[in-house]
C-alpha positions as CSV (number, residue, x, y, z in Angstrom):
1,X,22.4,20.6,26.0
2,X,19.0,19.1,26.0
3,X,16.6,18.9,22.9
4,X,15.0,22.2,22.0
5,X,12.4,20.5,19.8
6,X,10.1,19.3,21.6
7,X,9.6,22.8,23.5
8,X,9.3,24.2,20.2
9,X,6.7,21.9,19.1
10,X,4.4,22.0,22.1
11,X,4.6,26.1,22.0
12,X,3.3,26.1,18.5
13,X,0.4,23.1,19.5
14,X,-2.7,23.3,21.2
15,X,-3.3,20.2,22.9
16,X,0.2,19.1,23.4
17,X,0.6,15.4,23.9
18,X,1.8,15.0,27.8
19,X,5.6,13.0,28.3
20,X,6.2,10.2,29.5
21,X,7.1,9.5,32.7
22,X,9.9,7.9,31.5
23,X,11.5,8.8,28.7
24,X,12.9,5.6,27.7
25,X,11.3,2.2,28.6
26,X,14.1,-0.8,27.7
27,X,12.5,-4.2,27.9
28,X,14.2,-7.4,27.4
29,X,12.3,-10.5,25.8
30,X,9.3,-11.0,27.0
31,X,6.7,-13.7,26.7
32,X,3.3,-12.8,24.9
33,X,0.3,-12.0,26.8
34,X,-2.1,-13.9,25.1
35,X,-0.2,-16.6,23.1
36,X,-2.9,-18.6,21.4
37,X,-2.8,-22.1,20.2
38,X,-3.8,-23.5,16.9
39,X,-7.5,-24.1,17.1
40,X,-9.3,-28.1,16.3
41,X,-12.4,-27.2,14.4
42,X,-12.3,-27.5,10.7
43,X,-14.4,-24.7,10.1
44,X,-12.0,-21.9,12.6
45,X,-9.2,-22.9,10.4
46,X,-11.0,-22.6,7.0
47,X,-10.4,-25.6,4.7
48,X,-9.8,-25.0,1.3
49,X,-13.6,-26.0,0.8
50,X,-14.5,-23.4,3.3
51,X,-12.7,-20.5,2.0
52,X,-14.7,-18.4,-0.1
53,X,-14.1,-17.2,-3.5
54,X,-14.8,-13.0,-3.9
55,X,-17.5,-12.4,-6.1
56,X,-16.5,-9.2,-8.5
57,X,-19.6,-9.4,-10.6
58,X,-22.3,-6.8,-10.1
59,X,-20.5,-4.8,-7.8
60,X,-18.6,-1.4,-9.0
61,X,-15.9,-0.9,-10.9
62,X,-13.0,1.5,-11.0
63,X,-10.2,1.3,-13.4
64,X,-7.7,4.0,-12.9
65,X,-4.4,5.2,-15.0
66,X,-2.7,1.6,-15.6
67,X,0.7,1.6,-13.9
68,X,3.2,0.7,-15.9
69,X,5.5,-2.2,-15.0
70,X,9.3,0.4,-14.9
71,X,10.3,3.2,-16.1
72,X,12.6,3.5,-19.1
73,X,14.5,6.1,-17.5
74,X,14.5,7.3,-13.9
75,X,14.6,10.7,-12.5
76,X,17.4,12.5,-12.3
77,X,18.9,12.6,-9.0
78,X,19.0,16.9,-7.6
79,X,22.7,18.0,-6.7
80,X,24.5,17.5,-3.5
81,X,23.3,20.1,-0.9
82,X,26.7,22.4,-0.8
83,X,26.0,24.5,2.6
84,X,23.9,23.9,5.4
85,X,22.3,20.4,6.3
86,X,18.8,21.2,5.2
87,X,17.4,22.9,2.2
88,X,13.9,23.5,0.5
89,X,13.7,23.8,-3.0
90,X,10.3,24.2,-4.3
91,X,6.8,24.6,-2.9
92,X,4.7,26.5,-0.5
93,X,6.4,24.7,2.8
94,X,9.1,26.2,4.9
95,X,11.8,25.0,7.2
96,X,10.0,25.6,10.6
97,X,12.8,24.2,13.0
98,X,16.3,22.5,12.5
99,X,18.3,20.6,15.2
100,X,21.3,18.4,15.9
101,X,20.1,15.4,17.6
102,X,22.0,14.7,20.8
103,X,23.8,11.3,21.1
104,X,20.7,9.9,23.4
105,X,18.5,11.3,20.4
106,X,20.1,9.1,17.8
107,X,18.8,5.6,17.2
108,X,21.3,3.0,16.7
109,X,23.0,2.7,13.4
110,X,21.0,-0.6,13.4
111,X,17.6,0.7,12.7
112,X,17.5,1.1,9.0
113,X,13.9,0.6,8.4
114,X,10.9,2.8,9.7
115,X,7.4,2.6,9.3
116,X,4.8,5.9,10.5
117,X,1.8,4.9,13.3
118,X,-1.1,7.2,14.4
119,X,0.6,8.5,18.0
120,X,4.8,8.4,16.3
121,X,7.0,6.1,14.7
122,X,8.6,2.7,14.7
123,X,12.6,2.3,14.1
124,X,12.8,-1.3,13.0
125,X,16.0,-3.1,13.2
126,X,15.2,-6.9,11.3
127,X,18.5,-8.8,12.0
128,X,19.3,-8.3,15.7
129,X,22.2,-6.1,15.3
130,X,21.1,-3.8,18.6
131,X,23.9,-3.7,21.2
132,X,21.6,-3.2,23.9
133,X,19.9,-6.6,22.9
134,X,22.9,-8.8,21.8
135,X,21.0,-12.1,22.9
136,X,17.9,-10.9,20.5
137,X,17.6,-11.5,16.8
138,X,15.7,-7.8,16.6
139,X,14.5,-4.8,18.1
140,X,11.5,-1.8,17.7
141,X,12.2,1.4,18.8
142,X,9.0,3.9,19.0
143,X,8.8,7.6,19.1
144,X,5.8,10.1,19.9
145,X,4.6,12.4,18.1
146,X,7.1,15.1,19.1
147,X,10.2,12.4,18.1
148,X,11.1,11.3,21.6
149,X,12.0,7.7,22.2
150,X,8.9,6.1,24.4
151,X,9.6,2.4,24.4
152,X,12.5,0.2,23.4
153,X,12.2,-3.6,23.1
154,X,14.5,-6.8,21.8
155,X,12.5,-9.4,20.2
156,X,13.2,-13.1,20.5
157,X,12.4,-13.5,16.6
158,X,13.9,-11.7,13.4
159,X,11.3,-10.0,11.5
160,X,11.0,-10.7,8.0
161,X,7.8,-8.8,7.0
162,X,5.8,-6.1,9.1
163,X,2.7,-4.9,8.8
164,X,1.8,-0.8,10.3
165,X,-0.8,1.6,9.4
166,X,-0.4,5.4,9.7
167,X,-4.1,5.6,11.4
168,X,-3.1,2.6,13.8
169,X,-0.8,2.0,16.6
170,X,-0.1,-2.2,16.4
171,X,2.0,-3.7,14.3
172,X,2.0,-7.4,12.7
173,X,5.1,-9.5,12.0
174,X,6.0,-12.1,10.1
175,X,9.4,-14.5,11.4
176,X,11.5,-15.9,8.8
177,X,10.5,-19.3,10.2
178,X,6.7,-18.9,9.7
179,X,5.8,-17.2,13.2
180,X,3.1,-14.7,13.2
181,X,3.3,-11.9,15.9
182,X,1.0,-8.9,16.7
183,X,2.2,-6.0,19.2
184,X,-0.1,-3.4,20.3
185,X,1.1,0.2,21.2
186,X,3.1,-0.6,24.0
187,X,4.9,-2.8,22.3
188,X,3.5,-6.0,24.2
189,X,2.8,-9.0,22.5
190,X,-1.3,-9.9,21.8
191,X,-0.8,-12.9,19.6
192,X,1.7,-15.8,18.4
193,X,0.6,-18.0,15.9
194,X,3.2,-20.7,14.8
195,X,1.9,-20.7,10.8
196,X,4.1,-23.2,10.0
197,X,2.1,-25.9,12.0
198,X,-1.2,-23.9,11.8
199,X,-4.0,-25.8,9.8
200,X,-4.9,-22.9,7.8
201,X,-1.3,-22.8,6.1
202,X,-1.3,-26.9,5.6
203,X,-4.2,-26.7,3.7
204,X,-1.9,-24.8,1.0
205,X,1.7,-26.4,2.0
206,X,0.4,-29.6,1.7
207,X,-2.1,-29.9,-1.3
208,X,-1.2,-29.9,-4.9
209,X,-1.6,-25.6,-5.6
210,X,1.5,-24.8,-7.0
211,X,3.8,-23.1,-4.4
212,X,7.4,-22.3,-4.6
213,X,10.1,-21.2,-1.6
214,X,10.0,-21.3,1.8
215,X,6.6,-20.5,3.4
216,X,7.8,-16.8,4.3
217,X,8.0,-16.2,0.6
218,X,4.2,-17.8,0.4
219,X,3.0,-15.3,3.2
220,X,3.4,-11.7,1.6
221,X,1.2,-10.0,3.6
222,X,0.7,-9.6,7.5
223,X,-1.6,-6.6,9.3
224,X,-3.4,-5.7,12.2
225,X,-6.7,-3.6,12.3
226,X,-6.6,0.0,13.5
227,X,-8.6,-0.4,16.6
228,X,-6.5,-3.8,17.9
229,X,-9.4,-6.1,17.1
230,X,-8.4,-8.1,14.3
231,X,-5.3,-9.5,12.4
232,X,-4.5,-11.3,9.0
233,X,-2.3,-12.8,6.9
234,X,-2.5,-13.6,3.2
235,X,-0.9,-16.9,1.8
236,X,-0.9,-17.5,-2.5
237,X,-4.2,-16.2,-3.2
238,X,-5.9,-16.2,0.2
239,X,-6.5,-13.9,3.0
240,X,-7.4,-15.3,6.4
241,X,-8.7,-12.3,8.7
242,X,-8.6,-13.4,12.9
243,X,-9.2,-12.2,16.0
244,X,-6.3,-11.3,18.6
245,X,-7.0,-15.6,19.8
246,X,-6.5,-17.0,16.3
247,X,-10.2,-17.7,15.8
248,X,-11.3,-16.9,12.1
249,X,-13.4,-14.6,11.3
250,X,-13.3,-14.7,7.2
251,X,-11.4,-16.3,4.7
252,X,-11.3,-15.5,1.2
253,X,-9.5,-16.3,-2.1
254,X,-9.2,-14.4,-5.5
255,X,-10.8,-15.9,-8.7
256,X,-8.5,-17.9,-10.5
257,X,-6.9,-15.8,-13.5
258,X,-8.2,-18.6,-15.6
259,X,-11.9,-18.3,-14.7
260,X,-11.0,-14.1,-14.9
261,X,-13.3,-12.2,-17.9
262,X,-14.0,-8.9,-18.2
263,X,-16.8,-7.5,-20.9
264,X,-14.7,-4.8,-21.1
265,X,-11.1,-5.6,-21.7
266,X,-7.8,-4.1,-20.3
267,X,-5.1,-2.8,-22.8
268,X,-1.2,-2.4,-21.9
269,X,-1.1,1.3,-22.9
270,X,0.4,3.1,-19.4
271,X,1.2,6.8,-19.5
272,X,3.8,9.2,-17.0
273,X,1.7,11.7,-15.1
274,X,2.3,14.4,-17.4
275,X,0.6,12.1,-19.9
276,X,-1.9,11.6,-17.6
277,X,-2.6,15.2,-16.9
278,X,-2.6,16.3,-20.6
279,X,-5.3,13.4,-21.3
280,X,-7.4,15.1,-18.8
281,X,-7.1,18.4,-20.4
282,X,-8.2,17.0,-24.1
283,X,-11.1,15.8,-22.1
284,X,-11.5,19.1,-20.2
285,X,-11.2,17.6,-16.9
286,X,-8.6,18.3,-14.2
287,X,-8.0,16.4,-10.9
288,X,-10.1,15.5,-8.5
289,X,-12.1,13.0,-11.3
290,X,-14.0,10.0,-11.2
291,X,-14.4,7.2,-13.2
292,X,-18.2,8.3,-14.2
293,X,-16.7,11.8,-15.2
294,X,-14.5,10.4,-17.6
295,X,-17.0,8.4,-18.7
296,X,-19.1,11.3,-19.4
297,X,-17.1,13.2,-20.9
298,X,-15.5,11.0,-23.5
299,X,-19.2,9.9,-24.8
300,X,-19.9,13.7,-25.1
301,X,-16.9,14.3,-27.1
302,X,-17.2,11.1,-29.1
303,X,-20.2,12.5,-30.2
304,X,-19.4,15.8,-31.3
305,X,-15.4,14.2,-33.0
306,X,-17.2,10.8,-34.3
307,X,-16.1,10.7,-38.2
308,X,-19.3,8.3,-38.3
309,X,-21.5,11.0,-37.4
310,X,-19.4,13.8,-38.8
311,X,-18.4,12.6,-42.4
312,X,-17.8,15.9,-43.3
313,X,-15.7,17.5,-40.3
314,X,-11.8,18.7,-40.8
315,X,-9.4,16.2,-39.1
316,X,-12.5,14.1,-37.4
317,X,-10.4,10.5,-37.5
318,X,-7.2,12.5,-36.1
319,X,-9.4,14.3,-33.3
320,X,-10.9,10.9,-32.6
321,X,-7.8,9.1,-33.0
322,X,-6.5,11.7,-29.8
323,X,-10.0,11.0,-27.9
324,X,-9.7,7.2,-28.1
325,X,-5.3,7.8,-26.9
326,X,-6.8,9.7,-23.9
327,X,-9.2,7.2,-23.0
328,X,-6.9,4.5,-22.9
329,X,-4.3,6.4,-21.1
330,X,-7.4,7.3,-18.2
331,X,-8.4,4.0,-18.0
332,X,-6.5,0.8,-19.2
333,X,-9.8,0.0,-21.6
334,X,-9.7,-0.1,-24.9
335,X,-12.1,1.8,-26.9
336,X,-13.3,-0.7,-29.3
337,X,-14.5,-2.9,-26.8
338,X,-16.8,-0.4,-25.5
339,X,-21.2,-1.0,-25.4
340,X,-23.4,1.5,-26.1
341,X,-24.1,2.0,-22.3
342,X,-20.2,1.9,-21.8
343,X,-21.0,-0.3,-18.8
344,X,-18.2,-2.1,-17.2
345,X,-18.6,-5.2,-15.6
346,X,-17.0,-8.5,-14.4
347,X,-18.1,-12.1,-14.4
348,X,-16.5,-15.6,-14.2
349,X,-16.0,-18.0,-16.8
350,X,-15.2,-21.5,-17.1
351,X,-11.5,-22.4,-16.9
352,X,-9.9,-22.7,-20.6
353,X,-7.4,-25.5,-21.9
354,X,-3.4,-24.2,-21.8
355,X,-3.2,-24.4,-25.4
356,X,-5.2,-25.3,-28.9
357,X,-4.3,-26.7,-32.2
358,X,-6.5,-26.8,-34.8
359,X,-5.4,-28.6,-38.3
360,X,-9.1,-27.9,-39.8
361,X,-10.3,-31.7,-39.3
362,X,-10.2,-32.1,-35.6
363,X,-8.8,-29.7,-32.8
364,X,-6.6,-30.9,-30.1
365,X,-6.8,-28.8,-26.2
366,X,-4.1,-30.0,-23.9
367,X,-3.8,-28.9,-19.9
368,X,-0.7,-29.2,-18.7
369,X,-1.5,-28.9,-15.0
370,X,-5.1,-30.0,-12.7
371,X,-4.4,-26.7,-10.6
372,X,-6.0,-23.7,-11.1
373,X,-3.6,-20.6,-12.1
374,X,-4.1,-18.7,-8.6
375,X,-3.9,-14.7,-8.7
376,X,-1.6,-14.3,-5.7
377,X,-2.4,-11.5,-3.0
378,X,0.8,-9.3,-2.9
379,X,-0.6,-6.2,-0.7
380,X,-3.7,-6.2,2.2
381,X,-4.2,-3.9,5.1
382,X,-7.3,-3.2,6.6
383,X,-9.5,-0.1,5.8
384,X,-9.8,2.8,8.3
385,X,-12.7,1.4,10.7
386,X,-10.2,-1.6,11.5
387,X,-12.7,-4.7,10.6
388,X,-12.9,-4.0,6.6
389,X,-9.8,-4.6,3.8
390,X,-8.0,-4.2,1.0
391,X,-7.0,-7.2,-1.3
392,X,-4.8,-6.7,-4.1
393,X,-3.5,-9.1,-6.3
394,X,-1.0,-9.8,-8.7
395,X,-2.8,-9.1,-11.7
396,X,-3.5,-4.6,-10.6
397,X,-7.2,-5.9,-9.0
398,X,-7.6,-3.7,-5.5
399,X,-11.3,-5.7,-3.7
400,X,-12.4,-3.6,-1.0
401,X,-14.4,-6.5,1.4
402,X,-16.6,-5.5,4.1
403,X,-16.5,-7.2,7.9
404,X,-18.0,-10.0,6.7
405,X,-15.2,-10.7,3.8
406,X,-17.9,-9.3,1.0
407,X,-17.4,-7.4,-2.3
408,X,-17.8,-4.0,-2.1
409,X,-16.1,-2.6,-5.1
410,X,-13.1,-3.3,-6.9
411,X,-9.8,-0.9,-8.4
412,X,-8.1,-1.9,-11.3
413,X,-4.7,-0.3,-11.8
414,X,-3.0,-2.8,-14.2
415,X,0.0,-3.7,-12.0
416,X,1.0,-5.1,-9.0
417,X,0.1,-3.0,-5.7
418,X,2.8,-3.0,-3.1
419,X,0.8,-1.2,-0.4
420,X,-2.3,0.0,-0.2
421,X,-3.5,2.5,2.8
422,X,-6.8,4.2,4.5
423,X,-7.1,7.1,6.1
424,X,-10.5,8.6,7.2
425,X,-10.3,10.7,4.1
426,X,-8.6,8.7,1.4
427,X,-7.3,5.7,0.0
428,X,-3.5,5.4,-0.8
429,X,-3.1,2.4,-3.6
430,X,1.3,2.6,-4.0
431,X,2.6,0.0,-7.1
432,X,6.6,-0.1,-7.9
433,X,6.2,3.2,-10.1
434,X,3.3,5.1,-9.1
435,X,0.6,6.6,-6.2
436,X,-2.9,6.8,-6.3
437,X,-4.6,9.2,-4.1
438,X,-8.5,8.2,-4.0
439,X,-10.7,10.7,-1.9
440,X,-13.9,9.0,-0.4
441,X,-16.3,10.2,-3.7
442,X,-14.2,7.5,-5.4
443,X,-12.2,10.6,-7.3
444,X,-8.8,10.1,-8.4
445,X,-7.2,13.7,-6.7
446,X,-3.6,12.6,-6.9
447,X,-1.3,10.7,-9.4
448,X,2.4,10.7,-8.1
449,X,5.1,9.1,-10.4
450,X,7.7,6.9,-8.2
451,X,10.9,6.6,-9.5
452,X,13.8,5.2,-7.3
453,X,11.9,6.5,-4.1
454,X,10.1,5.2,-1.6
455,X,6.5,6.4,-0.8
456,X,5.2,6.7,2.5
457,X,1.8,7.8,4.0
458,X,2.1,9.9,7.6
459,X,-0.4,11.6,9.6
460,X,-0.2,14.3,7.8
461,X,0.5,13.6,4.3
462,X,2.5,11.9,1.6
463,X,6.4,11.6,1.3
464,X,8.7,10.3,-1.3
465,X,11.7,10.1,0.2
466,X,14.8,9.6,-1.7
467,X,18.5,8.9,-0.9
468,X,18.8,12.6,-0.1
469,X,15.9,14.5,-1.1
470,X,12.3,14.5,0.2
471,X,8.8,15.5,-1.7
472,X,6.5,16.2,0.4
473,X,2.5,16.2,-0.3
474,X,-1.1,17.3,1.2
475,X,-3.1,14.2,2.0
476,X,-4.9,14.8,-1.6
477,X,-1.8,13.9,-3.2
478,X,-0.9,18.5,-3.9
479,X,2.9,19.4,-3.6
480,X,3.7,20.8,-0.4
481,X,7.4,21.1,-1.0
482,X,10.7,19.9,-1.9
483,X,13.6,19.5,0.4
484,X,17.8,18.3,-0.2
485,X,19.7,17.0,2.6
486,X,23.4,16.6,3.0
487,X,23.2,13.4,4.8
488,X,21.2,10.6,3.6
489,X,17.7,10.4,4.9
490,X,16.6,7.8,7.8
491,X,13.7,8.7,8.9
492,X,10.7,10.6,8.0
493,X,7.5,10.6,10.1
494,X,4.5,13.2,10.7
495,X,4.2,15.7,14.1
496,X,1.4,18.2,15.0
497,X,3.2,20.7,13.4
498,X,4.5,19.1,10.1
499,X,6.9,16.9,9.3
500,X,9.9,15.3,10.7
501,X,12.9,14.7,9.0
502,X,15.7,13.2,10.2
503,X,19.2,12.4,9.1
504,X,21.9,10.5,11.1
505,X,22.9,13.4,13.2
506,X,20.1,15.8,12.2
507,X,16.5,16.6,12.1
508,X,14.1,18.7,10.3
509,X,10.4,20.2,10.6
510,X,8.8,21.4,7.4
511,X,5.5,23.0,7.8
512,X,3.3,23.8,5.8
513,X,2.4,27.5,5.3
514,X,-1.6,28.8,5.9
């Protein structure tokens, strides 16, 4: 019997998006349409000279919640699922629609990866392990919007890393042997760049930066801009941004952690949400909050709790003592550190020595390497309007750079970011235990603790998706609902109505009630 789901779906949607004409489109490997070769200017391939260094002084700051590095204990795991095949737990959303998936509904058991576009999904299998491509070393399948297969294709190269936005429809990837490749919609190839030979990556391979493993452990980051326009890559502590023939447009580096000072220093204190949330509430504040309002708020309470200015006042140091906790918790800074203006802001300094001894009559500085100590770029996408990005480094900095590769402002969430995202109305920064949800005042409205899950962003929200449970949440980062699944999970992607998800043999709209 045919699929009932996409009926369903169209009778509860407007503007329903038309089918196909073929439901399935298999394509063998093809050749690009636009393979470009590596450039022979100096300046298109962006010497080391010619890369520029991000200036994060004078521009604003915003340190959120510090993410801490693991958690001591994870999350309990909720009970097996006893009846049924689906099951919501908690939250405003209901099951809308359940369905067995046919057999020409169910991907091969080789797609165990997924990533969420703007018009569907992509099933990614990495290792070549499709039987309808056995000559391939991997294959994308993509869905619409109402979780029909579109387009099928084997690809002459493994993927190693792949780059997908939720508000885009391209997709960049990254070859184990150094080959960059950018799809568009269709699934068609726009670009091949062989990085391995490509001058911009010799500049690094062969100079005297400290590097380590092969070069697809060097490149950590690969993307393509929403509207098809642009592409980049990241190698140590560089971002190169493209067009679709190779050419640069910007290239940019992060300050060396050396040369990194900030007036205002970062502390290692790192709270769970609900620490978080009850720092908010000795303040008086409650999500969405900004930076300034935090700011506000402690110097008005610092005034009234100061045992300073209150010599006399019951339990001053203890209430202050609480005050300063809160503070630190909200923002990574550390209290004594603070000016009178409580104005936080970064500049450069000069590169110190590895190590100092001092035995009162002289004093001895030693540097043990000539190479600077490079804060590596570990997460970059591009913004929303395709031609700006996100940066984030190593050391928790997010830089938001315009189309020209400027400063605009800069995040700090004490950790390393593992994806960041941009939707039209927010900013998604994900680390190995947490999710910030950043509306476009620059407010933090969401603060979602990971713990064994992985986080994705859809077109209509945010899911953590466990083995077999799902969380669902409202693109400000507000429980939607909770959902258990007999079978483990393998896909979860948004649809016009809600959101998909799908087991082996099963799938599953919640939607969200009015």
């Amino acid at each position: 019997m045919p699929s009932k789901l996409p009926e369903w779906l169209r009778s509860r949607t407007r503007t329903a998006t038309p089918e196909p004409s073929s439901p399935l489109d298999t394509d063998r490997p093809h050749s690009p349409s636009s393979q470009a070769q590596p450039c022979e200017s100096e300046e298109s391939h962006g010497a080391r000279a010619g890369i520029k260094q991000l200036d994060l002084s004078g521009v604003p700051y915003f340190p959120l919640p510090p993410s801490p590095a693991s958690w001591e204990t994870d999350a309990d795991e909720p009970s097996d699922l006893e009846s049924g095949y689906f099951q919501i737990d908690t939250g405003p959303a209901v099951l809308a629609a359940t369905h067995k998936l046919e057999m020409a509904e169910r991907p091969e058991a080789c797609y165990r990866e997924w990533a969420g576009l703007a018009d569907g999904c992509l099933s990614i299998d990495k290792r070549g392990r499709n039987p309808r491509f056995p000559d391939c070393q991997s294959s994308l399948l993509k869905r619409n919007c109402y979780g029909a297969p579109v387009r099928e294709v084997g690809l002459p190269h493994d993927i190693y890393r792949l780059g997908a936005s939720p508000t885009g429809v391209g997709i960049a990837c990254l070859a184990s042997s150094g080959g960059l490749l950018v799809y568009d919609g269709d699934l068609t190839s726009v670009l091949e760049l062989d990085l391995a030979a490509d001058r911009r990556t010799l500049t690094f391979t062969q100079s005297e930066i400290p590097m380590w493993g092969r070069l697809r452990n060097q490149i950590r980051c690969v993307g393509v801009g929403t509207t098809m326009e642009r592409c980049l890559y990241s190698i140590a502590d560089t971002v190169f941004c493209m067009d679709l023939r190779g050419n640069n447009v910007w290239a940019v580096c992060m300050p060396p952690n050396a040369g990194w000072e900030r007036v205002v220093s970062r502390t290692n204190r790192a709270g769970a949400d609900h620490e978080v949330m009850s720092a908010l509430e000795l303040l008086g504040l409650r999500l969405p909050v900004s930076h300034a309002d935090i700011r506000s708020q402690y110097r008005a309470l610092a005034m009234v709790w100061h045992p300073d200015l209150h010599p006399n006042l019951k339990d001053s140091v203890e209430r202050m003592q609480l005050l300063n906790h809160a503070w630190e918790i909200l923002t990574g800074v550390s209290p004594s550190v603070l000016s009178g203006e409580m104005q936080e802001k970064l500049t450069l300094r000069r590169t110190a020595p590895d190590s100092v001894i001092s035995t009162g009559l002289f004093t001895i500085t030693a540097t043990f390497s000539n190479a600077p100590s490079l804060d590596w770029v570990y997460a970059a996408s591009f913004s929303s309007d395709g031609v700006g990005a996100y940066i984030g480094s190593y050391s928790g900095k997010i830089v938001h750079v315009d189309r020209q590769g400027d400063c605009i402002e800069v995040f700090d969430v004490g950790s390393t970011p593992e994806a960041i995202y941009e939707t039209p109305s927010h900013l998604y920064i994900c680390t190995s235990t947490r999710m910030y949800v950043i509306d476009r005042n620059r407010r933090l409205t969401g603060l979602l603790d990971i713990h064994r899950n992985r986080v994705i962003v859809t077109t209509n929200g945010l899911a953590g998706v466990g083995k077999k449970c799902l969380h669902w949440y409202s693109p400000d980062g507000q429980m939607l609902g909770s959902l258990r699944s007999r079978h483990p999970i393998r896909q979860v992607y948004g649809t016009r109505m809600g959101l998909c998800v799908e087991t082996r043999q099963h799938r599953a709209i919640m939607a969200a009630t009015p």
